[in-house]
N, C-alpha and C positions, 0 to 999 in steps of 0.2 A: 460425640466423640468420646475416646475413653480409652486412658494412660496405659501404656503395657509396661511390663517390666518382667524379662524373663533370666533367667542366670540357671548356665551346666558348668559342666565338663570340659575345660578348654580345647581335651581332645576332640571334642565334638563341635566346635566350633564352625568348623566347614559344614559341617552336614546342616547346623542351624540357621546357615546364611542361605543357604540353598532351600530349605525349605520354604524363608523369608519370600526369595525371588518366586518360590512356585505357589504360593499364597496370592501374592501380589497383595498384599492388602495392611501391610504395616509400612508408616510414614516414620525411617529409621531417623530419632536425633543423633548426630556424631556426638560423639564423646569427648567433651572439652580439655579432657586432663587434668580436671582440677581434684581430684579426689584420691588422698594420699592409699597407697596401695594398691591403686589401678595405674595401669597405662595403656596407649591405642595397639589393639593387637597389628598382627604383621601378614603381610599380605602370604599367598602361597606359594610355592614353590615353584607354580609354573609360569609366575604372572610376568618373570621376563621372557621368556622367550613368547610368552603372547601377545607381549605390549611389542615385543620385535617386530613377529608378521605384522600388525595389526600395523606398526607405523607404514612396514614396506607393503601394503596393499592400500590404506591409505594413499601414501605417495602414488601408486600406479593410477588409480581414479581420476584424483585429481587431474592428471595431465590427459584426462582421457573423457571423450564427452559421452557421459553415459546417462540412462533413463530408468529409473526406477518402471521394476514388472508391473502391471498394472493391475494382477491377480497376487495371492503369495504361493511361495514359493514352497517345497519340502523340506524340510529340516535334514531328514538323513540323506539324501544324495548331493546335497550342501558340503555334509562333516563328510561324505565319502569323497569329493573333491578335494577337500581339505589338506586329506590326510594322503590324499594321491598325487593326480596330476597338475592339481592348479598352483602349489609353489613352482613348480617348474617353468610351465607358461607365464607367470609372473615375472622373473625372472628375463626371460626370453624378450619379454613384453619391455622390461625395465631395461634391458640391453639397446632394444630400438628406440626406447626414448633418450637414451645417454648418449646413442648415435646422433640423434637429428642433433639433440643440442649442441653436440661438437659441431656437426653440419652449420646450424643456427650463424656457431662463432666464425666459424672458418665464411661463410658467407658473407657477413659484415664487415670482417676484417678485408675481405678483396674486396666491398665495394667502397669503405674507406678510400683502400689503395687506388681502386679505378678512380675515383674523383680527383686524387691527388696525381696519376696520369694524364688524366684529361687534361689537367693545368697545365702541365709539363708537354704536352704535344707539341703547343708551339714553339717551344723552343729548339725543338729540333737537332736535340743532344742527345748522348749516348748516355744512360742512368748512370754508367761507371765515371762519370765525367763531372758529372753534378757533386760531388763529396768523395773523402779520401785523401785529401790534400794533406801536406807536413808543413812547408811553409805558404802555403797559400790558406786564405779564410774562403770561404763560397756561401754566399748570401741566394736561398733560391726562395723567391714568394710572390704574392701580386702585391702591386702596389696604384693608391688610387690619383696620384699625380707623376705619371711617365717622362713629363719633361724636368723635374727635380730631378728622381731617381738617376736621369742620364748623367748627369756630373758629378755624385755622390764620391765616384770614386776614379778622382783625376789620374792618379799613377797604377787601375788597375783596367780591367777589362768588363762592360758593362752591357750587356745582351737584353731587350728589351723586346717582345712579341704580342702581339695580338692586343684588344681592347676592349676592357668592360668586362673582365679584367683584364689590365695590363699584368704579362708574366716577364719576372725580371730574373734574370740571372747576374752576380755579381761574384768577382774575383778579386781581390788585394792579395797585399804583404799585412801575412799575420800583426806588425807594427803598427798599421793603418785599421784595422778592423775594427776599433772601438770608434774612431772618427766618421768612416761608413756606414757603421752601425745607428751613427747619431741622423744620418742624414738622411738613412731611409727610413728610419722612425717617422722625422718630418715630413715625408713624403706619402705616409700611411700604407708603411711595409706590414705584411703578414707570411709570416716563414709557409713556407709548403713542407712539410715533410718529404725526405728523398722513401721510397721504398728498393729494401734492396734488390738487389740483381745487375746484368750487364748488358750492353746491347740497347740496340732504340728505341724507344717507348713505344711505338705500335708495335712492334714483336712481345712485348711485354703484356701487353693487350691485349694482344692474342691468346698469348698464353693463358691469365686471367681469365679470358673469355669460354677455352676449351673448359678449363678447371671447373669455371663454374656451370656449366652446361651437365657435366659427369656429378656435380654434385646437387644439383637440381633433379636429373634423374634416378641419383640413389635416395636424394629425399622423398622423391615420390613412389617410389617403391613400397619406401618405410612407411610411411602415410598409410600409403591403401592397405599394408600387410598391419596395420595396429588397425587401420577401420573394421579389417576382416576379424580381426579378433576379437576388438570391442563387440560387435554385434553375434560373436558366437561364444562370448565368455563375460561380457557387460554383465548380465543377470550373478551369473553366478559368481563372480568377483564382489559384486555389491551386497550379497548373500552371506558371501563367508567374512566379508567386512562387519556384516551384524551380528554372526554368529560369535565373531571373536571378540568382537565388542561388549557381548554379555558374557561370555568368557570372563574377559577384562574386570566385569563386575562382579563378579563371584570373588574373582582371584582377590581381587579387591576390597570386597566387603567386610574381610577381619578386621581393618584398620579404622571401620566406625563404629564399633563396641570398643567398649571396656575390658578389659582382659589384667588379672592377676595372677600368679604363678600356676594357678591350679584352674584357673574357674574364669566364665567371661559373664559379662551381664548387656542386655539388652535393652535398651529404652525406646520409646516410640509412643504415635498414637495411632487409634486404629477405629473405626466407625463401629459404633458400640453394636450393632446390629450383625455383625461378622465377630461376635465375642468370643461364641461357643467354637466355631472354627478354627478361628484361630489359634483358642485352648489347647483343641484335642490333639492340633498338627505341631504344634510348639512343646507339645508333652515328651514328644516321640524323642526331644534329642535337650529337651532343656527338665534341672528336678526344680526347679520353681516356676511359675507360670503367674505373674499378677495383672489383674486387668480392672481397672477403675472407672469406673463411669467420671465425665469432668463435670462440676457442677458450676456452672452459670454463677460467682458473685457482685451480687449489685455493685456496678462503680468502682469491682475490681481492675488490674491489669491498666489502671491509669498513669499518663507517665505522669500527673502533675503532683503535689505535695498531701493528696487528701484520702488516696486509697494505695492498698498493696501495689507491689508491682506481682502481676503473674504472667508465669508463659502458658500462653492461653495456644489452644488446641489449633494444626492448619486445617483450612478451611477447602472443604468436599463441596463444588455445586449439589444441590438436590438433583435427582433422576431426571430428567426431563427429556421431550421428546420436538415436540413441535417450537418451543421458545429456546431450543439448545441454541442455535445462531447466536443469537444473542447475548451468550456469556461473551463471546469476541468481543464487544464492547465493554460488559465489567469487568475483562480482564486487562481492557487499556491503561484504568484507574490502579488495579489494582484487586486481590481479595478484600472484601467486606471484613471489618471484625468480627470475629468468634461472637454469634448470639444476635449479631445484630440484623436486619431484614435487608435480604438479597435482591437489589432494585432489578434483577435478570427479566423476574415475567411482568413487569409494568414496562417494563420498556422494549416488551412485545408486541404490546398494542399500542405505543405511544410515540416509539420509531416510527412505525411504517406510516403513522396518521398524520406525523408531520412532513417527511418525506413527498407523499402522498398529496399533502396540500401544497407543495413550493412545487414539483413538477407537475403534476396533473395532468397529463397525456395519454392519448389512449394509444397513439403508434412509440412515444417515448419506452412510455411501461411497457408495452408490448415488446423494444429493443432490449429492455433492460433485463427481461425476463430470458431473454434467448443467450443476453451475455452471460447471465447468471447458467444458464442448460451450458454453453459452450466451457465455459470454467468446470464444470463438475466432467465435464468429457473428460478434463487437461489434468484438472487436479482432484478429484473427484474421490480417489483411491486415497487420498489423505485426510489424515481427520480434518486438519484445518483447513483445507480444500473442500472441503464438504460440504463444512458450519459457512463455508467464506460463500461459496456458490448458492446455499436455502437463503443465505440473507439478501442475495443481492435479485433472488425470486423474488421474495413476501416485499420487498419495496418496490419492486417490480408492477405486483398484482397491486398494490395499493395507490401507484401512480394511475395503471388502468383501472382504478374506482372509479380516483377524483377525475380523472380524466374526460370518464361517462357523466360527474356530476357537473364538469365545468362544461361537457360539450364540445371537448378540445380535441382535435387531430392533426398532428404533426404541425404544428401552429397555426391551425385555420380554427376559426368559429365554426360549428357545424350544424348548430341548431336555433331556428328563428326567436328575434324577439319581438317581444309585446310592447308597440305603439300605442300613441294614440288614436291613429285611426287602422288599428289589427296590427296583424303579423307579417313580417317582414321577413324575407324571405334570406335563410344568409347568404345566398351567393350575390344579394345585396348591398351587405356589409361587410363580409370576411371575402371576397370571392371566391369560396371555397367550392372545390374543383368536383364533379361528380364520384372522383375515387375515395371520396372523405368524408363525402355527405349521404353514402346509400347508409351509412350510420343510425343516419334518424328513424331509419325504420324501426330500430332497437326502443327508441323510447315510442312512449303512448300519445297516439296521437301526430305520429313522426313530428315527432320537438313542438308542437303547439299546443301548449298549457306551463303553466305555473302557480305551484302553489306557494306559498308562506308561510312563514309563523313569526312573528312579533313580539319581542318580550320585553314590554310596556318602561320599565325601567332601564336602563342604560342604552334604550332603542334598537337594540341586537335584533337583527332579521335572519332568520335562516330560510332559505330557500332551495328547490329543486325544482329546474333547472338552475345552476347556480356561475350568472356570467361576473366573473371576477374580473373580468378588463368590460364590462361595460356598466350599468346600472347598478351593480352589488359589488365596487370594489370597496365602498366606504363601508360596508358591514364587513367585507373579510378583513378591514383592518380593524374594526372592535371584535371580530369574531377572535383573531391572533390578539388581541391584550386579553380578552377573555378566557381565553384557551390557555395565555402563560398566567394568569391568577391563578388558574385550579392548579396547574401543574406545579405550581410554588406553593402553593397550600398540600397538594397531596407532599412534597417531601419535606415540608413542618412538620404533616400528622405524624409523617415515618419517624423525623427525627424526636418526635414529642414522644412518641413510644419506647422507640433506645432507649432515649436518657431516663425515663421511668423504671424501664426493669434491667435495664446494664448501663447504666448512667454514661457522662461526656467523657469527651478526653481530659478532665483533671482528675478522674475517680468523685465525680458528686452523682448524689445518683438518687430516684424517691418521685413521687408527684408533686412537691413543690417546688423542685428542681425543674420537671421540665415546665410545668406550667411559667415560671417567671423566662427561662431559658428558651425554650422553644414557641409557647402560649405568649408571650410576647410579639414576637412577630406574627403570629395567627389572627392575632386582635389588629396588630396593624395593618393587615392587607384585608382583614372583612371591615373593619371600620375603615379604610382607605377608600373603599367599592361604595359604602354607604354614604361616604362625606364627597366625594365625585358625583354620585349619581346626582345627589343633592344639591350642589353646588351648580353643576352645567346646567341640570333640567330649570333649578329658579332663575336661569338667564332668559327661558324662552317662556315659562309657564311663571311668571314672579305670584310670590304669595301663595302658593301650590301647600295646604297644610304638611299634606304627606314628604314632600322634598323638603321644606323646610324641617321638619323632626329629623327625616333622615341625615341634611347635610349637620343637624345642633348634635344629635348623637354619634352622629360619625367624627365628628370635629372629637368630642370629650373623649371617646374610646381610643381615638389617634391619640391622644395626650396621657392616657391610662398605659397602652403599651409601650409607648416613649419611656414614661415611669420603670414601668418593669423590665424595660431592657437596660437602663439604667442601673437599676438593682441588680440586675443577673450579671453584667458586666463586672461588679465593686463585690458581689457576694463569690461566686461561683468565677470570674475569672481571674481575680487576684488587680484589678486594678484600682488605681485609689482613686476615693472619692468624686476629687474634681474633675479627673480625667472619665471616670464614667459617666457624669453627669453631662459633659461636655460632647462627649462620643455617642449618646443617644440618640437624641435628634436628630444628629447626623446619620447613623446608621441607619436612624426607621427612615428617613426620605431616602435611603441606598434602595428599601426595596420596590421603589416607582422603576429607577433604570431595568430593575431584574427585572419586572414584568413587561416593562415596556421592548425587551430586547427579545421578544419573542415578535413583534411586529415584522418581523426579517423574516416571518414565513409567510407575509402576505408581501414583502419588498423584494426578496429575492424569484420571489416564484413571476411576478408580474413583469420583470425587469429582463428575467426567460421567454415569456413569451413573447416580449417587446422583439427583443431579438430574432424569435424565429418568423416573427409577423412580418420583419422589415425584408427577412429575408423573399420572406414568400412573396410579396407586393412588389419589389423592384426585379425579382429574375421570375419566380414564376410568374408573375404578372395577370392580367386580366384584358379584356376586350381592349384592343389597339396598345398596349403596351408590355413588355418583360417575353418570358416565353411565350405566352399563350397569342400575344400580341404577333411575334415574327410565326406561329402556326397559321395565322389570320392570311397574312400577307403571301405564305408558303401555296395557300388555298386558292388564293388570287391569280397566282398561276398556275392552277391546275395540277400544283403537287401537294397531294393530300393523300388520308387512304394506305391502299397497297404500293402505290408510287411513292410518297413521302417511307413507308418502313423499307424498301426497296433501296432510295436512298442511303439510308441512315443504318443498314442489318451490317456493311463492314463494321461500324462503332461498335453495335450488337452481339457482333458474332465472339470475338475474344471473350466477351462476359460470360456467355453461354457454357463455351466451352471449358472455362474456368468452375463453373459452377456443376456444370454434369460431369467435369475431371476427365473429359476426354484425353487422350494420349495420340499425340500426334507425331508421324512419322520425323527425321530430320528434317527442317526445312532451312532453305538460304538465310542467308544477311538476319542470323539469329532470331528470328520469327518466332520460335517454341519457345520465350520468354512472355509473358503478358502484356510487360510495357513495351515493347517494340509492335506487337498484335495490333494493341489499341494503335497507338502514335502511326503505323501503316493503314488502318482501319479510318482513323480520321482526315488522313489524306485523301482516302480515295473516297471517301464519302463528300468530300469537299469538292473531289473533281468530277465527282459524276455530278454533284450541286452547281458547277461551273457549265457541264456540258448541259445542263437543263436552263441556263439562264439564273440560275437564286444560288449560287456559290456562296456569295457571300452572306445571306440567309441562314443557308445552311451552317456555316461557319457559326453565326450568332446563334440560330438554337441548339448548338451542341455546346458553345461556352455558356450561354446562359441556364441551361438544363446541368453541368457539371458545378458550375455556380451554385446552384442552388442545392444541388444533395451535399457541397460541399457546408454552406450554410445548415444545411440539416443535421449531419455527422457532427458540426459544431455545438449546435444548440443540444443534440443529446448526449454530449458528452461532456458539457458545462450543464448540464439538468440532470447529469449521474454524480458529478462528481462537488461542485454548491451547493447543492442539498444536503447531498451526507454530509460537507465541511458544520454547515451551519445547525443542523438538526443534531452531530454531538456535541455537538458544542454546548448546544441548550442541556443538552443530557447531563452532561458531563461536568459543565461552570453550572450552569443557571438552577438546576432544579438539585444534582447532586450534593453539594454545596450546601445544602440547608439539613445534610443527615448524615452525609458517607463519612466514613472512616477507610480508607485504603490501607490498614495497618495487618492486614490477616496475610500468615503464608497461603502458600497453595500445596491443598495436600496433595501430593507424590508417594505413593508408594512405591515400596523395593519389589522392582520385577521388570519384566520386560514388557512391552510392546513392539505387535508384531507390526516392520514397515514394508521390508521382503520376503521377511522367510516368518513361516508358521512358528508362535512359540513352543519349544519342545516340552 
């Protein structure tokens, strides 16, 4: 990056912000105001009446359901509605919504009054009768004890109708009304409001009733004439909303420079590689132009008591292409500090690997991949629709790796394993169903071989084929402790490198800074590996030379980095002595939990398949039980074949027709809905299952067959959604944690992006 500073002509001042926007490429600082003889210039001349439309096309939107073009749009037949017919139709537009709202009110207001009608029915009184009195009081409400209320008021007149609620009408001498008042309080009085008018409440009702009939039908008038408009003036409404929006910024942009009687000044940063550009284009309206390359000082920009404070440069992702996804998640945290290393492309191959191992499916990933294609349909035309849709492919694809290495399909086992007397067949073990296991043809040998590899110390086995729910789930949990060492060792190296050439967050900074600061825990997690390895293997192999050197040297290296975190603690973070001597020890065993908390990609992922297993076992079932079970029984009687789908094609047919979007003529008793298709479709599938003898059969494998895709739906969407919780998590606490700094802006340049309309 690299500081600009440009200063003209105040007359020129507009022309300079506009060129700013047409660059796009300077990250403007506002101008704080503190420098005697400056102040914030002033916006232009047109910016009220822009910020006017702009509020009253805003406002129209809003209340209106509209869709962003899914293409853009043209800029000048945009500004030619603009400047023509679309304030009018705005307008027009904004009249029909000020309409229903009155509509809205007037609406509510009569069903108020209806409800407080309704009470009033039984009484069987004239509205004008109920209030109006000079010397009489009139109590009208329900009340939830009717035999109290009757005697409340001895010298008056007391009308009492209907029940659950009781409606009470009550009459006294104005003298008496505080007394009455007490007793149908006791009684658990509640006033009904009279609504005005004259005459007998069902005439009143009536009325009400025409009124609102006429005002239901101008509602809907107004509806359908804004739907007709929306969808022939949506696009362009949402157009001149962004047009005048960057309007808005122009008009706008004097009040973030500096401006003095004569002259304005400019500050910003701008990616040193766009230097000469932006020279030549800033020449045209500014007579100073400065452009500084920012230089990286070690251990500057610290907030703590030991380096400068500077305002360090915002932060530009690098170019990237195929790991772009992926900023989404550095941008949860936050920009990286200026200089320091952008975990973006490590946690391109380190997302999806872990992902990848907690769902491991090859129909999952294969779901997940199509939700990911469906989102880029929807949102697709947006950037963050985009990056959101390639991300939720590549874990996608990476679920259908592990998926081929675990041998998993839609939660069956799919491929044999190795006994000891051979191969076992998996519709042996998994009963997995011939639509899951033509699979095996894919691998060599259709699934009968295995190989291995062994790595002698900590007894890590890797293998392919790789059954994690059966004979290899105790390597995938040392494979996941071993898998979060490295990845807690890769962002010590990171942070061992910051602190080296742009030192910590106090401003310390050098290689003996990060070696005791970062080099510390480094030593403790490879002498932790060595003093483990050591330790467990002399329980089984006692007096092993090799294990015993490793767990004596591992033992004294643990105690070497305990030391130096000690030291980095009392030196470099300002604590006193006792308290970092004390907080050592304790720290270095903090990082067994860090590593250990990566076990959750071999706990979460088995505890998935747990779930889609149970599913498949009790409703898909196997030989004499679940669905497969009631097909047994369905065969028994001769419905099987073209007779069973014959059956079961009413259930079928609504799917169909949903899916190939046929368009069917009106039909009766609402039938062109879906749910009603199915719920008529399963009736009659049921009653032709009646009239064949297996009704009730039938009945069981249609609950049991919706059972279980409903079990399916579940598991893959607790296998989309557990995963990714758990897998940023690790990103995000567990590995980030040991380097990042979330302290950097995000650089923004002055300009537009186009969302509807073409930038002009």
């Amino acid at each position: 990056m690299s500081r600009l500073t440009a200063a003209g002509s105040l007359s020129r001042v507009d022309e300079a912000v506009r060129s700013l926007a047409d660059l796009k490429a300077v990250h403007l600082l506002d101008y704080p105001g503190d420098e005697e003889g400056f102040d914030l210039g002033s916006p232009t001349d047109e910016s009220e009446e822009i910020g006017r439309d702009l509020n009253r096309y805003r406002s129209a939107s809003s209340q209106l359901d509209l869709i962003d073009p899914k293409t853009l749009l043209e800029s000048e037949p945009i500004r030619g509605h603009l400047d023509g017919e679309l304030p009018s139709r705005v307008e027009m537009m904004l009249g029909h919504l000020e309409r229903l709202d009155v509509i809205d009110s007037e609406l509510s207001s009569m069903a108020e009054e209806g409800d407080a009608l309704e009470l009033l029915l039984p009484l069987d009184l004239d509205l004008d009768l109920l209030s109006g009195y000079g010397s009489l009081t009139a109590f009208v409400g329900t009340v939830k004890d009717a035999s109290r209320a009757e005697s409340c008021a001895p010298d008056g007149l007391v009308i009492i109708e209907g029940a659950k609620p009781s409606v009470v009408a009550v009459f006294c001498k104005n003298d008496s009304s505080s007394a009455v008042q007490s007793e149908l309080a006791e009684a658990g009085f509640a006033a009904i409001p009279i609504p005005d008018g004259e005459g007998p409440v069902g005439a009143r009702q009536e009325v009400l009733a025409a009124r609102r009939g006429e005002l239901l039908e101008e509602r809907s008038t107004l509806q359908g004439e804004l739907d007709v408009w929306a969808e022939a003036n949506g696009a362009t409404l949402l157009g001149g909303i962004e047009l005048l929006e960057r309007d808005m910024a122009l008009a706008l942009g004097p009040i973030r420079v500096a401006v003095s009687g004569h002259a304005f000044v400019i500050d910003g940063w701008i990616e040193t590689s766009r230097s000469e550009e932006v020279s030549a284009v800033l020449s045209e309206t500014c007579r100073v132009v400065d452009i500084g390359p920012f230089k990286v000082v070690p251990g500057g920009g610290g907030h703590g008591h030991h380096g400068p404070e500077l305002k360090l440069p915002p932060i530009k992702f690098a170019d990237r292409h195929k790991s772009k996804p992926m900023e989404l998640l550095t941008d949860l945290m936050g920009r990286p500090r200026y200089g320091k290393v952008d975990p973006t492309l490590f946690m391109f191959f380190t997302y999806p690997l872990f992902f990848g191992l907690i769902l491991g499916d090859i129909l999952y990933g294969a779901a997940t991949m199509l939700f990911g294609y469906f989102l880029y349909t929807r949102i697709g035309h947006t950037e963050t629709g985009l990056l959101a849709s390639k991300f939720i492919v590549y874990i996608g694809i990476a679920a259908v790796i592990f998926g081929y290495i675990y041998g998993e399909f839609a939660g069956f086992e799919i491929l044999p394993h190795l006994v000891d007397h051979g191969w076992v067949e998996h519709y042996h073990r998994s009963h997995a169903p011939d639509w899951a296991t033509w699979l095996t043809a894919l691998y060599p040998y259709g699934g009968e071989f295995q190989y291995e590899y062994s790595w002698e110390f900590g007894k890590l086995v890797l293998a392919f084929p790789f059954h994690r729910v059966g004979h290899n789930l105790d390597d995938l949990v040392l494979i996941t402790i071993y898998m979060g060492a490295v990845h807690v060792l890769l962002g010590l190296i990171i942070g061992f490198r910051d602190i080296w050439l742009h030192g910590d967050s106090h401003g310390n900074t050098g290689p003996v800074v990060a070696i005791f600061d970062r080099g510390s825990w480094i030593t403790i997690l490879i002498a932790g590996y060595f003093f483990a390895t050591g330790y467990l293997g002399l329980k089984n192999n006692p007096g092993d030379e090799t294990l015993t050197l490793m767990q004596t040297y591992g033992g004294i290296f643990v105690a070497v980095g305990i030391l130096m975190l000690s030291y980095a603690s009392y030196k470099y973070h300002g604590m006193p002595v006792l308290i970092a001597a004390l907080l050592g020890p304790i720290e270095g065993i903090g990082m067994m939990p860090s590593v250990i908390s990566y076990v959750r990609l071999f706990a979460v992922g088995v505890a998935g398949v747990k779930i889609a297993e149970t599913g498949n076992d009790m409703l898909y079932g196997s030989h004499g039980k679940g669905m497969i079970g009631v097909v047994e029984e369905l065969a028994h009687h001769d419905v099987s074949g073209l007779m069973l789908l014959a059956v079961l094609l009413p259930v079928i047919l609504p799917f169909a027709l949903n899916l190939l979007k046929v368009s069917l003529p009106e039909l009766p008793l609402g039938l062109n809905s879906f749910g009603r298709q199915f719920l008529f479709g399963f009736l009659i599938s049921g009653g032709l299952g009646f009239a064949l003898g297996v009704g009730s059969s039938v009945f069981m494998l249609l609950t049991l067959f919706f059972g279980w895709l409903v079990v399916q739906v579940f598991a893959w969407i607790l296998g989309l959604v557990s995963p990714n919780i758990h897998t940023a998590r690790l990103h995000l606490v567990e590995w980030m944690k040991q380097f990042y700094e979330a302290v950097g802006d995000k650089f923004e340049p002055f300009g537009f992006t186009a969302r509807v309309v073409e930038v002009e």
